[in-house]
C-alpha positions in Angstrom: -1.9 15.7 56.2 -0.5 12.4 57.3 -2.3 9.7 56.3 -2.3 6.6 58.3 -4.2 3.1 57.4 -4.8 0.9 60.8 -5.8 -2.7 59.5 -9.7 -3.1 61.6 -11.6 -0.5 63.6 -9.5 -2.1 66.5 -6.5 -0.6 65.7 -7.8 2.9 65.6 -7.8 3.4 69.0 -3.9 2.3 70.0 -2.8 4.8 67.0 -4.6 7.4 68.2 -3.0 6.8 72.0 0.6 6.2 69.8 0.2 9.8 68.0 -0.8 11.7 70.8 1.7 9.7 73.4 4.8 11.0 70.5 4.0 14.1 70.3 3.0 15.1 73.9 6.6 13.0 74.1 8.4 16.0 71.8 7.2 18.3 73.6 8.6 17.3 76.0 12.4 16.8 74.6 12.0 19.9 72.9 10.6 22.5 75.6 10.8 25.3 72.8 7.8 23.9 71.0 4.5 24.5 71.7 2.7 22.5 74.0 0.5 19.1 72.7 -3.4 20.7 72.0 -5.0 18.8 69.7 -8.8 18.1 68.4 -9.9 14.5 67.6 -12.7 14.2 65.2 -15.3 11.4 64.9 -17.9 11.3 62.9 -20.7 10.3 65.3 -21.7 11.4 69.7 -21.0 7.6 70.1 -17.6 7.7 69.1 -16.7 10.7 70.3 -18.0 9.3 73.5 -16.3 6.2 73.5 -12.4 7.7 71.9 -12.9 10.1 75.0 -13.7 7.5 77.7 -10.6 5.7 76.1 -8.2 8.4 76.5 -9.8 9.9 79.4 -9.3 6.1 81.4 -5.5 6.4 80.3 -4.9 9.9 81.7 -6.7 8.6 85.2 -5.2 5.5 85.5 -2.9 4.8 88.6 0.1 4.8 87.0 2.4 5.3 90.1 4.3 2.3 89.8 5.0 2.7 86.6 5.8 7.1 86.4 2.9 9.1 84.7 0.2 8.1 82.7 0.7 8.1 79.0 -0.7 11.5 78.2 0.3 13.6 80.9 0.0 16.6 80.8 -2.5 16.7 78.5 -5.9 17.3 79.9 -8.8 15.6 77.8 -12.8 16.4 77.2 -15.7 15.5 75.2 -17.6 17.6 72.5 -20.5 16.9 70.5 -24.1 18.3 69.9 -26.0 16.3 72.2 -24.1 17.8 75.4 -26.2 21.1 76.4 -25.3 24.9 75.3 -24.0 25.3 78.8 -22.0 21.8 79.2 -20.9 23.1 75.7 -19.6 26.8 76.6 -17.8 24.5 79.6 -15.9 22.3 77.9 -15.5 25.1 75.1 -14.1 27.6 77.7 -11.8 24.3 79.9 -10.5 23.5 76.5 -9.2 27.1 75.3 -7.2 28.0 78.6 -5.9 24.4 79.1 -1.9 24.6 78.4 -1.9 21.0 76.8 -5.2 19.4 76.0 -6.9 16.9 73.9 -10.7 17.6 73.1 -12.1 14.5 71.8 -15.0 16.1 69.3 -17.7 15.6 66.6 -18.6 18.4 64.0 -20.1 20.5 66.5 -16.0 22.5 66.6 -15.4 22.0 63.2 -16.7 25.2 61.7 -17.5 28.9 63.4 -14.9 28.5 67.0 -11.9 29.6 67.3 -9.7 27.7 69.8 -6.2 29.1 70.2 -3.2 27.3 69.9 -4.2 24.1 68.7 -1.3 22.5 67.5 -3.0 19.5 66.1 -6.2 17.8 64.4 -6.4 14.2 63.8 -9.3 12.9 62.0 -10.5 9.6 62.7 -12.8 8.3 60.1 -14.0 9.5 56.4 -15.4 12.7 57.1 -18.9 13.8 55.0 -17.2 15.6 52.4 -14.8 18.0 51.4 -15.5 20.9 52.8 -15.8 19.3 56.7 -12.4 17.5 56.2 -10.6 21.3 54.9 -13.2 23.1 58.2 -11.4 20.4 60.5 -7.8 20.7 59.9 -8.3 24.0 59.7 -8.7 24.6 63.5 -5.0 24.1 63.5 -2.2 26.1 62.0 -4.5 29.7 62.4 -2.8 33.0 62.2 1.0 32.5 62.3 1.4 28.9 63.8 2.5 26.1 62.7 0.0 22.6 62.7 0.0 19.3 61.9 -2.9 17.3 60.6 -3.4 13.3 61.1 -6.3 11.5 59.5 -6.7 7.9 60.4 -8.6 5.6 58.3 -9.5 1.5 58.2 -8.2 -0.2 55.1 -11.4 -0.4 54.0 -11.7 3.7 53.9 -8.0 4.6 52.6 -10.1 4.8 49.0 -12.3 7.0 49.9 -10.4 9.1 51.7 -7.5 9.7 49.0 -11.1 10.5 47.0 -11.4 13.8 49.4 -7.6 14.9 49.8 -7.2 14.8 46.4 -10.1 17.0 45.8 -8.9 19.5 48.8 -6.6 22.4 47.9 -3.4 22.9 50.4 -5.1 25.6 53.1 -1.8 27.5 53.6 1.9 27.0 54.1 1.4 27.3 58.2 0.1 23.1 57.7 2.4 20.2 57.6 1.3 17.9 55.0 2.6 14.0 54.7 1.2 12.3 52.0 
């Protein structure tokens, strides 16, 4: 898991549009990988909400002066509890045969769906406890990929958040931890 410490809630937002605008970017040199799918999690509907209108006005913006937008190809969605079982299943089902795709998500995915290929989780935020942080990055890496797991945190979190990856046991050799 790579840990990364943005100084103020402000800077959350530009490192999450820096990771996913890297490795959408290696993809891209490197055609033999995998294409960019990743799951964002945030700990509340609001911020889900609000990372996904972020990203979402990125990859819509009229970029044509200046080539693509930053996180083309990558299509990206919105997933959390108050959306309806059939908004749900819709997103569920765009997200799973999207090539490349970010799904901007609370809790609702962490546990219980299966979402193939996912070559990514990034983790905004101290999550609950243990067991939801090892749920979450576990969505990546399943079977016999490879996956990478992000976790961004304020300062003011970093403590608390070493706290839970110490406490965690490595899920299996298919992750790529940084500490």
């Amino acid at each position: 898991m790579l840990f990364r410490s943005c100084k103020g809630f402000e800077n959350v937002a530009p490192a999450l549009v820096e990771i996913c605008t890297k490795e959408i970017a290696k993809v891209a040199q490197d055609p033999t990988q995998p294409p960019f799918k990743a799951i964002v999690y945030l700990p509340s509907t609001a911020n889900v909400t609000l990372y996904a209108g972020i990203l979402e006005s990125l990859n819509q913006s009229d970029n044509a002066l200046y080539g693509t937008h930053p996180l083309h190809p990558a299509e990206v969605s919105a997933m959390h509890g108050k959306l309806t079982q059939q908004q749900r299943t819709r997103v569920s089902e765009r997200f799973r045969r999207a090539q490349s795709a970010i799904m901007v998500s609370s809790d609702v995915t962490a546990r219980g769906m299966d979402f193939p290929g996912v070559t990514h989780v990034i983790q905004i935020g101290v999550p609950p406890n243990r067991d939801q942080y090892i749920h979450r990055v576990g969505r990546t890496g399943r079977g016999d990929k490879s996956g990478t797991g992000y976790a961004l945190f304020t300062d003011i979190e970093m403590n608390q958040a070493r706290r839970i990856d110490r406490k965690s046991t490595r899920l299996n050799s298919s992750h790529q931890y940084y500490l």
